[in-house]
C-alpha positions as a printed Julia matrix, in Angstrom:
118×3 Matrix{Float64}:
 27.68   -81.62  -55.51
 24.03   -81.67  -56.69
 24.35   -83.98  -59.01
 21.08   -86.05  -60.1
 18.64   -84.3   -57.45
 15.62   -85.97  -58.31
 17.22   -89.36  -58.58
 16.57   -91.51  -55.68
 20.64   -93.76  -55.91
 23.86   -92.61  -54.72
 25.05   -91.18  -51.64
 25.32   -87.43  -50.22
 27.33   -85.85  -47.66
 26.4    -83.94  -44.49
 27.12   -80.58  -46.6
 24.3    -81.5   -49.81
 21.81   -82.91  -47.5
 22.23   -79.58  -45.21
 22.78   -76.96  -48.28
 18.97   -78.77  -49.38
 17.18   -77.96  -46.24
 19.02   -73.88  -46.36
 17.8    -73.73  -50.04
 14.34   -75.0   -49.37
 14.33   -72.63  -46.48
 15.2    -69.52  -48.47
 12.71   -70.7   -51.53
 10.2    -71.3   -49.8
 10.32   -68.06  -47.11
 10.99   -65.99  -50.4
  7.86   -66.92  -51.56
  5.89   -66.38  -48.65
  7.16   -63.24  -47.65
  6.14   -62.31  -51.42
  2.66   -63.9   -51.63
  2.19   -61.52  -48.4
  3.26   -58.29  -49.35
  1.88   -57.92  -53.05
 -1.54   -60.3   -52.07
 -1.66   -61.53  -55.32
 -3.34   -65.13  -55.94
 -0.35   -65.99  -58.52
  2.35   -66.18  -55.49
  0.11   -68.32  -53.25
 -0.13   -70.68  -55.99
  3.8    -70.66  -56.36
  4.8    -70.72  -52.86
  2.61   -74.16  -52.63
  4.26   -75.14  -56.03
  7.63   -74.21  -54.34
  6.43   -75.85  -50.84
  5.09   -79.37  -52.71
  8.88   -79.65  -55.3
 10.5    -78.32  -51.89
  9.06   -81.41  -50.23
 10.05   -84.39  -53.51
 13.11   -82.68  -53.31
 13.85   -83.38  -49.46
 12.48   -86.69  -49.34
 14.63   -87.53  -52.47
 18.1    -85.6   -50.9
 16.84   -87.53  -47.56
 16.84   -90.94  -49.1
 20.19   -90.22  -50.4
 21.6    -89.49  -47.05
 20.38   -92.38  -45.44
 22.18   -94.4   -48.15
 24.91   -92.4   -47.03
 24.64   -94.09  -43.6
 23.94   -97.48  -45.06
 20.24   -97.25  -44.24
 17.2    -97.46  -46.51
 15.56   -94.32  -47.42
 12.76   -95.31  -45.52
 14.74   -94.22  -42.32
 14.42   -90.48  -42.7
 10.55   -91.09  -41.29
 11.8    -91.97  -37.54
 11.23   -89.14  -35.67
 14.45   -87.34  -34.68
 16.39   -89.42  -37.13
 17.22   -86.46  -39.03
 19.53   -85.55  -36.15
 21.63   -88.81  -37.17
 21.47   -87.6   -40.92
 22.65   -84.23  -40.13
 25.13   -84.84  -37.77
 27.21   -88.57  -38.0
 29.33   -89.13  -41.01
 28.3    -91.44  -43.43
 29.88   -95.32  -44.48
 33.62   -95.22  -45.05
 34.51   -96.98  -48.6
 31.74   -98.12  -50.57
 28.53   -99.78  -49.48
 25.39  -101.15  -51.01
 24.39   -98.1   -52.3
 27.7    -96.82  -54.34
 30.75   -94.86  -53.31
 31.79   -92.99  -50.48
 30.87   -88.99  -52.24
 34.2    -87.84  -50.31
 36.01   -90.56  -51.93
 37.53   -91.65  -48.78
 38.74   -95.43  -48.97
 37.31   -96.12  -52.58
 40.02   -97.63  -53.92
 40.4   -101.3   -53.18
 43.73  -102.03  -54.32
 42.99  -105.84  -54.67
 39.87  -105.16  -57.36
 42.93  -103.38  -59.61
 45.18  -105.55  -60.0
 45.44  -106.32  -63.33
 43.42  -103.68  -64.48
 46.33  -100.85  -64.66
 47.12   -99.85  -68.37
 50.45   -98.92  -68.79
């Protein structure tokens, strides 16, 4: 789980793309909540450092979960298509964009054959 964040190939499950938005959330209300009660000009400048990464980072984890679903990444800008993302598994097996990230029905027992070392 979190493995290559700011890379824009593989897939994600339900849990990553959900754990992104929680630890976005927390970052960025941390920040806020801080920049407020001390009113000091370095925390505004951090929470919109944390708000503009927090944003790469969700497109990025986005894209990743539309792959999941065998989409493009380009999909996460429908409206409401984020309730797809968070809530219908993804591709069983492999598809165009790698693996299934639960490993349910990788293995393709035809592509081993022969390839077994004994």
């Amino acid at each position: 789980m979190f493995q290559n964040v700011f890379s824009n190939s593989g897939r994600i499950t339900r849990t990553e793309f959900a754990l992104t938005y929680v630890i976005y959330i927390a970052a960025l209300f941390f920040t806020i909540i801080l920049a407020a009660i001390t009113r000091f000009s370095l925390f505004y400048l951090i929470t919109m450092f944390v708000w503009f990464a927090g944003q790469v980072f969700r497109i990025i984890q986005g894209a990743k979960r539309c792959h999941d679903l065998g989409n493009s990444g380009w999909f996460q800008f429908i409206p409401f298509y984020i309730i797809i993302m968070a809530f219908v598994d993804g591709d069983p097996g492999r598809n165009r964009y790698g693996d299934n990230p639960k490993g349910n029905k990788n293995y393709y027992t035809i592509d081993e054959i022969g390839k077994r070392e004994y």
